[in-house]
C-alpha positions as CSV (number, residue, x, y, z in Angstrom):
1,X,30.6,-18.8,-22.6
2,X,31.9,-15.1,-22.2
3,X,30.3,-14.4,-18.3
4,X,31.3,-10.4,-19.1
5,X,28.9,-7.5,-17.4
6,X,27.9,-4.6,-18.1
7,X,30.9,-2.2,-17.3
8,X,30.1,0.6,-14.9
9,X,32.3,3.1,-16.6
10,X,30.1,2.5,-19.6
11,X,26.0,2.1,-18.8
12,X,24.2,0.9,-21.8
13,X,27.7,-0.7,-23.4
14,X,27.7,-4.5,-24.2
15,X,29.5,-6.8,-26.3
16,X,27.6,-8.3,-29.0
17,X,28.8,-11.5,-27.8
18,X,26.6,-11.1,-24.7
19,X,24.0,-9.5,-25.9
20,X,23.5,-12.7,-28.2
21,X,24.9,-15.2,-26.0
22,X,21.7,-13.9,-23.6
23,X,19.4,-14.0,-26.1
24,X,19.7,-17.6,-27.6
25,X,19.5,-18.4,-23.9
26,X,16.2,-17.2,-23.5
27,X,15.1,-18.8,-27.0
28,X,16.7,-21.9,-26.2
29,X,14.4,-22.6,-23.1
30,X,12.0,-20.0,-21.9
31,X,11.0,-18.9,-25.3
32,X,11.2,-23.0,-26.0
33,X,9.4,-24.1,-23.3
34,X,6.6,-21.7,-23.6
35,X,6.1,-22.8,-27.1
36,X,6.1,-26.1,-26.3
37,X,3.6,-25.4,-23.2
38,X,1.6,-23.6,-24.6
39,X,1.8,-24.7,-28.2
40,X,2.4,-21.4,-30.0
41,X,4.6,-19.4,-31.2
42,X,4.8,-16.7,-29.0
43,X,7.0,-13.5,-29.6
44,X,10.8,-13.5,-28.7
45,X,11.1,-9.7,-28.8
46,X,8.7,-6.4,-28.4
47,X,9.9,-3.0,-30.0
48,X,9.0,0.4,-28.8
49,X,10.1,4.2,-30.9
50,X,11.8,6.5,-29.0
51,X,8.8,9.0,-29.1
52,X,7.1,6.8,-27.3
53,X,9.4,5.5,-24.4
54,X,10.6,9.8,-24.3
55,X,6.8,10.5,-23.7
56,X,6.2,7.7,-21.7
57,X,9.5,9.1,-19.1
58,X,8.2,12.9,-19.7
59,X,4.9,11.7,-18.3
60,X,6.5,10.2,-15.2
61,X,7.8,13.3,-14.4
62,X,5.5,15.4,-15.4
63,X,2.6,13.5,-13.2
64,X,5.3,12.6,-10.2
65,X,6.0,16.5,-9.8
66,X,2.3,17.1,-9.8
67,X,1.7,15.0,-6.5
68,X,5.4,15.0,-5.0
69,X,7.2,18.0,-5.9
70,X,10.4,17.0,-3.9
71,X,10.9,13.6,-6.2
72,X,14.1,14.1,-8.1
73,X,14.8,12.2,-11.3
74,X,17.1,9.9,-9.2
75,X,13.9,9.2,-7.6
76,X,12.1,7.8,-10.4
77,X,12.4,4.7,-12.6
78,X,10.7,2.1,-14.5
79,X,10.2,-1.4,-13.7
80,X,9.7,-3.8,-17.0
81,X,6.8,-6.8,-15.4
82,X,6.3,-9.6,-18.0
83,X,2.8,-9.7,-19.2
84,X,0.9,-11.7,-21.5
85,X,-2.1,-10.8,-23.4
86,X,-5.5,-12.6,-22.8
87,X,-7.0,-15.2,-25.5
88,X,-8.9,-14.1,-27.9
89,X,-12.0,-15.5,-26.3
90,X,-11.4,-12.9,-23.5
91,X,-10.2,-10.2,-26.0
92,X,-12.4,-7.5,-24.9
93,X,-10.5,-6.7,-21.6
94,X,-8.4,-5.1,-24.1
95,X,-11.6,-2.7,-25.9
96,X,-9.9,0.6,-23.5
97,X,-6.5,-0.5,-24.9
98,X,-6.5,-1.5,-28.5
99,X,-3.7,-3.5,-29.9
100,X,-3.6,-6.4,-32.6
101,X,-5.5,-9.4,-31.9
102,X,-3.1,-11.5,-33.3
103,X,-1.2,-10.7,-29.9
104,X,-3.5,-12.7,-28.2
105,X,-1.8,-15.5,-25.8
106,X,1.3,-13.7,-26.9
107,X,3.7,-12.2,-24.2
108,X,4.5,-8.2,-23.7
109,X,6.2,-5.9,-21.4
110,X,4.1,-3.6,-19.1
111,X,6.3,-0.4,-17.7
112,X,5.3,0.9,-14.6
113,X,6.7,4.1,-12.8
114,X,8.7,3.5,-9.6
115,X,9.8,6.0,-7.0
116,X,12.3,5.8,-4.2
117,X,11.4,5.3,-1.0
118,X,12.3,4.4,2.6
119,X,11.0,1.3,3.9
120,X,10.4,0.8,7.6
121,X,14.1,0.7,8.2
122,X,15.1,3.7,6.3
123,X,16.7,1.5,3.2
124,X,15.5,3.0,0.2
125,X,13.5,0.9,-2.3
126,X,12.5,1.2,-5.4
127,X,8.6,0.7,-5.2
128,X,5.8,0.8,-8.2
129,X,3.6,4.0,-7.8
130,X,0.7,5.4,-9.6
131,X,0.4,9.3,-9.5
132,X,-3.2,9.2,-10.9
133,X,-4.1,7.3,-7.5
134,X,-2.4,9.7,-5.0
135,X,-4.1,13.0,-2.9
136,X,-2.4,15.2,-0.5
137,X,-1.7,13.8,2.5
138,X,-1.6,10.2,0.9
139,X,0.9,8.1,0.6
140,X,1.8,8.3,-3.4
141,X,3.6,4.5,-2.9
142,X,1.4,1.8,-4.0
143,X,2.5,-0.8,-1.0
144,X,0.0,-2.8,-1.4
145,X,-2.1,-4.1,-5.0
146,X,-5.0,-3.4,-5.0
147,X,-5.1,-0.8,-2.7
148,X,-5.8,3.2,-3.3
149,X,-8.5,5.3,-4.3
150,X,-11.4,4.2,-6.6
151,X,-10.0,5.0,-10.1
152,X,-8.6,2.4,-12.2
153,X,-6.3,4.6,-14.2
154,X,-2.6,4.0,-14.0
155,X,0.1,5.3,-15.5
156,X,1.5,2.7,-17.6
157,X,2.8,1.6,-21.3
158,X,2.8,-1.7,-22.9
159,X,2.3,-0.5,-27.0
160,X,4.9,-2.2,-28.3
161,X,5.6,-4.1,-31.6
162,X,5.3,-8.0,-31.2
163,X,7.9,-10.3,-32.8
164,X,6.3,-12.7,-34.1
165,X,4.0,-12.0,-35.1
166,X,5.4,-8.8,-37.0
167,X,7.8,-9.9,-39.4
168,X,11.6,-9.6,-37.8
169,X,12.6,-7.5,-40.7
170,X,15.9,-5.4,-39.2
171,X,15.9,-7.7,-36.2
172,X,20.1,-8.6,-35.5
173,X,19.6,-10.9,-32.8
């Protein structure tokens, strides 16, 4: 197998050699061995339009300026945390948040802002952060979960296109 990278003189450039070498990877055993666990089929890939990943980033900004003015867009990332949905017994945690039910049991991605900080020894780290959860003179890091004020809005985005269970018309890979 090809072990190529990424090239640094090229972000967001791979062969399509790796790309699918990576992906039968993940089908052949995590994607397997959930199915198998778990006795589903669950979905291989999630698909999100533009719009909605732009808005999502313009939002990040937007509410990262509002409550730290001196964060640059260097400062500011996302981090991508595995998620799946509840069963469709518990399917009403998801009432605030409507997607399909037949997601349920199914695995997603959940995007959460992340802004640089230093740690405790001055090496900069990329930690998650809520903007809706930060006041002046707070820290606007979440450092610890389940810490912060007493709102449970975050600024996150998970509204993505399951496949399976959408058909994977125009899928390559």
């Amino acid at each position: 197998m090809n072990t190529e990278s990424n090239n640094p003189l090229e972000p967001g450039i791979m062969s399509n050699s790796l790309i699918q070498a990576l992906i039968d990877n993940y089908r052949q055993n995590h994607l397997n061995a959930i199915n198998t666990a778990l006795g589903i089929q669950d979905a291989h890939s999630i698909w999100f339009d533009l719009p909605k990943l732009k808005s999502f980033i313009a939002k990040i900004e937007e509410e990262a300026a509002k409550v730290n003015p001196a964060a640059s867009s260097e400062d500011l990332g996302i981090r991508f945390y595995y998620a799946t949905y509840p069963k469709q017994e518990n399917w009403s945690i998801m009432d605030s948040h409507p997607v399909p039910t037949e997601y349920a049991g199914r695995h997603t991605l959940v995007m959460v802002p992340t802004l640089k900080k230093a740690n405790e020894t001055g090496e900069l780290i990329d930690y998650d952060f809520n903007p809706f959860q930060s006041a002046e003179g707070k820290s606007l890091v979440l450092a610890n979960k389940g810490m912060g004020e007493d709102s449970d809005t975050g600024l996150g985005e998970n509204s993505g296109t399951l496949i399976p269970p959408s058909p994977p018309m125009g899928t390559s890979y």
